[in-house]
N, C-alpha and C positions, 0 to 999 in steps of 0.2 A: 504494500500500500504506500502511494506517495505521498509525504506530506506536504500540508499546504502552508507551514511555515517555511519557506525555501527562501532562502535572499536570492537580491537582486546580482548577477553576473554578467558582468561585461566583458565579451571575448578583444581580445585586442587586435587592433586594426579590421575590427569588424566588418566595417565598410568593405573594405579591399576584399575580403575573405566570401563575402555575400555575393560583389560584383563576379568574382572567380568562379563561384558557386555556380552562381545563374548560366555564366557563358557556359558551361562546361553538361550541366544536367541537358539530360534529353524528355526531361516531364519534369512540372512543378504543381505540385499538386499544394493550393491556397487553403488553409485556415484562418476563416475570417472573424473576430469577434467586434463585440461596442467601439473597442479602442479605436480603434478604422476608423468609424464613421465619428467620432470625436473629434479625431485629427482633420477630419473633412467637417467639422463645425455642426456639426450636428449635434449639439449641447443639449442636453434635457434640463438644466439649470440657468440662473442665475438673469443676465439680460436677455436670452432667448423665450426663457419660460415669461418671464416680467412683460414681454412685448405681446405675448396671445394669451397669456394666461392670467393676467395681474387679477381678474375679477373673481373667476376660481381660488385666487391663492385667497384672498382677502375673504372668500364666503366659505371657501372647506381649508381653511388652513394646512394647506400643503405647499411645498416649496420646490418641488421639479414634478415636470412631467412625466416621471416612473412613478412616483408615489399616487399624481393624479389617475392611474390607470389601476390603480388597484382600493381608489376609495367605494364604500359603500355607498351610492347612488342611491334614492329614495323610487326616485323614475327612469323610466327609459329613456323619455324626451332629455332629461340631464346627463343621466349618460354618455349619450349621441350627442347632445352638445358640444361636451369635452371631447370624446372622443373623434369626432368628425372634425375638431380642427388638429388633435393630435395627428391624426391618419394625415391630414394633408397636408403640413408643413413636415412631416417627417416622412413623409409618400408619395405627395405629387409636386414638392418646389424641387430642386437640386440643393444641394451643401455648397456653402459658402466655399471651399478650399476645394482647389481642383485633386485630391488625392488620391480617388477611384480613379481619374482616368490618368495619372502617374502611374498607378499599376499597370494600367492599362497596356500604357505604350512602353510598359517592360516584359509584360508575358505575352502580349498580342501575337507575337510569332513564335512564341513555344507551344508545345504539348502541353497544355495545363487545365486543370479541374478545381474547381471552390466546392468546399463544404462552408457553409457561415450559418449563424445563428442569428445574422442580422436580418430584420423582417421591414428593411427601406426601399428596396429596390435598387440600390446607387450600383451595385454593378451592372443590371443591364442600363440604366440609364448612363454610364459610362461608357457602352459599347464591346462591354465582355459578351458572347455567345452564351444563350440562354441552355442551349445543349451541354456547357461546360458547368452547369450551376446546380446546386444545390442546398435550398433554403429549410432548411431540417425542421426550423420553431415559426414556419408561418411566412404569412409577407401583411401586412397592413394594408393591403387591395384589395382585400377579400373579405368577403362575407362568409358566413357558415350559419348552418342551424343550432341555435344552441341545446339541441335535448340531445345531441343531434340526430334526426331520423333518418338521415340518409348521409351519405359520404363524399358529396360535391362542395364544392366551392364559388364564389359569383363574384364575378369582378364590381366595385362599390364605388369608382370615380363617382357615376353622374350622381349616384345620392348622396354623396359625403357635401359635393357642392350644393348641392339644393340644400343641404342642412346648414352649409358654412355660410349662403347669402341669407336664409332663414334668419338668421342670429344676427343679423345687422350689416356683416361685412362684405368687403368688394375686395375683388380680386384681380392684381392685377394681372398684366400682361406676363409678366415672368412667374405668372403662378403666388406671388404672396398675398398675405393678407391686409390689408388695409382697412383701417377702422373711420368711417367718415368723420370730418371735424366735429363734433357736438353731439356725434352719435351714440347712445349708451347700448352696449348689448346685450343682446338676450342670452341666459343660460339656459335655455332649454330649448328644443324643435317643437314644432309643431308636432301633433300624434300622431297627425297621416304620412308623415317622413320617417316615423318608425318603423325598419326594414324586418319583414315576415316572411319565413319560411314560404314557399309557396309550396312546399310538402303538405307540413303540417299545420302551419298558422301558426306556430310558436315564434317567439321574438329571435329577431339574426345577431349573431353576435362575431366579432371578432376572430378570423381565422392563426390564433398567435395559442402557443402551445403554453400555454399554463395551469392544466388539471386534464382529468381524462377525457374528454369531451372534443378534444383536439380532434379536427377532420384532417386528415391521413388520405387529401381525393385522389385521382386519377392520375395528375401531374405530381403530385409528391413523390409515388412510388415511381414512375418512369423516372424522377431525375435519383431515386433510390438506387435504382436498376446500374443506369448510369455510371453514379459513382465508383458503386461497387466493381461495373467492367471495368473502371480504367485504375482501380485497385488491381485488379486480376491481373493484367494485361500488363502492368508497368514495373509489376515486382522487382524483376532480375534489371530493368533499365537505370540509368543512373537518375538518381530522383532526389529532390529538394523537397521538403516539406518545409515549407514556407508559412509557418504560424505568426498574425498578423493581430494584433490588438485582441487577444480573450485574454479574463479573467478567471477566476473564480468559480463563477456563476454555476454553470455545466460542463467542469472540465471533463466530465465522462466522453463528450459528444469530440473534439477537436482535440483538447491537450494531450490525454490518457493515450487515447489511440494513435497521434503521432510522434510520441514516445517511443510506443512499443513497435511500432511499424518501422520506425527510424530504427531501433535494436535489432530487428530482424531482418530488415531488409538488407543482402549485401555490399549494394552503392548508395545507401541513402546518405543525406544530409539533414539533420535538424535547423533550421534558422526561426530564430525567436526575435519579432521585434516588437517592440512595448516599453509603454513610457513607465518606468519604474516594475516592471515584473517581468523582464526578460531573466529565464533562468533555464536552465535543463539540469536533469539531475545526473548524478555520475557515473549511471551505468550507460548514457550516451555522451559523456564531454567530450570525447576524441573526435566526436564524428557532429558537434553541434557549432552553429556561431549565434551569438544573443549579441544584440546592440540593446541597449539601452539610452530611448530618446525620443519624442517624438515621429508619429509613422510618417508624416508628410515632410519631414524633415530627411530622416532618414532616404526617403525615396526619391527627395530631390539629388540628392550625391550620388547616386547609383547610374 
């Protein structure tokens, strides 16, 4: 069992070590967690939450946008309030920091495959191959039935916007939100914008993996499938596991297993990059490089 008190390890000359890594591997297979999309400004705190959220913070005293997604709602209509503009600044704008597509136009002509945990979309809207991807804990585009009574999924654009101009605001042309001058807004939808099953008429919820209720539809297991062929297939190749901003959170899903893949596999490489939690542990150090630092920093030097 590995622990999770591990210090922070910086391989030296990192940089250099990673750049050598990349030219040389013939597959990189991507582990993506939150850090990623932090580094690309996708902040669930402080002046981003303060900018869409200030009237939630002030009526349910919570202070980022992860905590806001796990309050007990009284209504649905409040719910979908919060959550309809969470889904759409962290779904349908871009991130401020170009750092998905710095990946981008590093793996673009390699062999390479994403597992992530992140449920924003910024790699396809980066221009990664969706055939390459693999979004394990959901995507915030999607609807699901919450009992659930079937095992589909429903793309939620056009109603997340009808619920985000419900609620007072305008949107502009790059996608953000705009609150009109003197405008106050509403926390709650209307009823009729409340998203129901068309199964069963039970209320839709959120396709993001947080209890067993998690829809597992048709597109999940093909990029299942997926993954696991180019597991299969890439064994004996010389391979980078390229672990990119996870924490904590579910190391089971990304950390755990490219550990062990990296130990097992003949030519692998471990590379860890994360602001303050790059580490591997010692039964792979010979065969790993961790930089510690910023991921959008990091990937500008490469």
């Amino acid at each position: 069992m590995y622990s999770r008190k591990m210090p922070t390890t910086e391989t030296p000359d990192g940089i250099e070590k990673f750049r050598k890594a990349l030219k040389e591997a013939d597959a990189v297979i991507v582990g993506a967690g939150a850090g990623l999309s932090t580094s690309a400004g996708f902040i669930y705190s402080g002046e981003r939450f303060e900018k869409y959220f200030s009237d939630f913070a002030a009526a349910y005293r919570f202070s980022d946008m992860y905590s806001g997604g796990f309050y007990p709602y009284k209504t649905k209509e409040a719910f979908w309030a919060y959550f309809s503009r969470n889904i759409w600044v962290n779904r349908y704008t871009d991130p401020p920091r170009p750092v998905y597509k710095q990946l981008f136009r590093l793996l673009k002509d390699k062999d390479y495959f994403i597992l992530t945990t992140n449920v924003d979309h910024c790699f396809q809207k980066a221009g990664f191959d969706r055939q390459r991807l693999f979004y394990t804990q959901g995507d915030y585009g999607l609807f699901q039935c919450s009992k659930p009574c079937h095992p589909k999924t429903y793309d939620n654009k056009d109603r997340v916007r009808e619920m985000i101009l419900a609620q007072g605001f305008e949107i502009a042309e790059d996608g953000d939100l705009i609150i009109p001058e003197g405008k106050r807004l509403e926390m709650s939808i209307p009823g009729d914008l409340v998203p129901l099953c068309p199964k069963c008429g039970m209320p839709m919820t959120t396709n993001l993996r947080c209890d067993d209720t998690f829809v597992e539809d048709e597109g999940w297991h093909a990029a299942a499938g997926r993954y696991a062929a180019f597991l299969r297939n890439h064994r004996d190749k010389k391979t980078v596991f390229l672990e990119v901003g996870t924490g904590w959170n579910t190391p089971g899903i990304i950390k755990y297993p490219f550990w062990q893949m990296a130990n097992d596999w003949p030519d692998a490489v471990y590379v860890c990059l994360n602001y303050g939690e790059a580490y591997a542990p010692e039964e792979i150090r010979e065969k790993s490089i961790c930089v510690n630092s910023d991921v959008g920093d990091i990937l500008r030097q490469i």
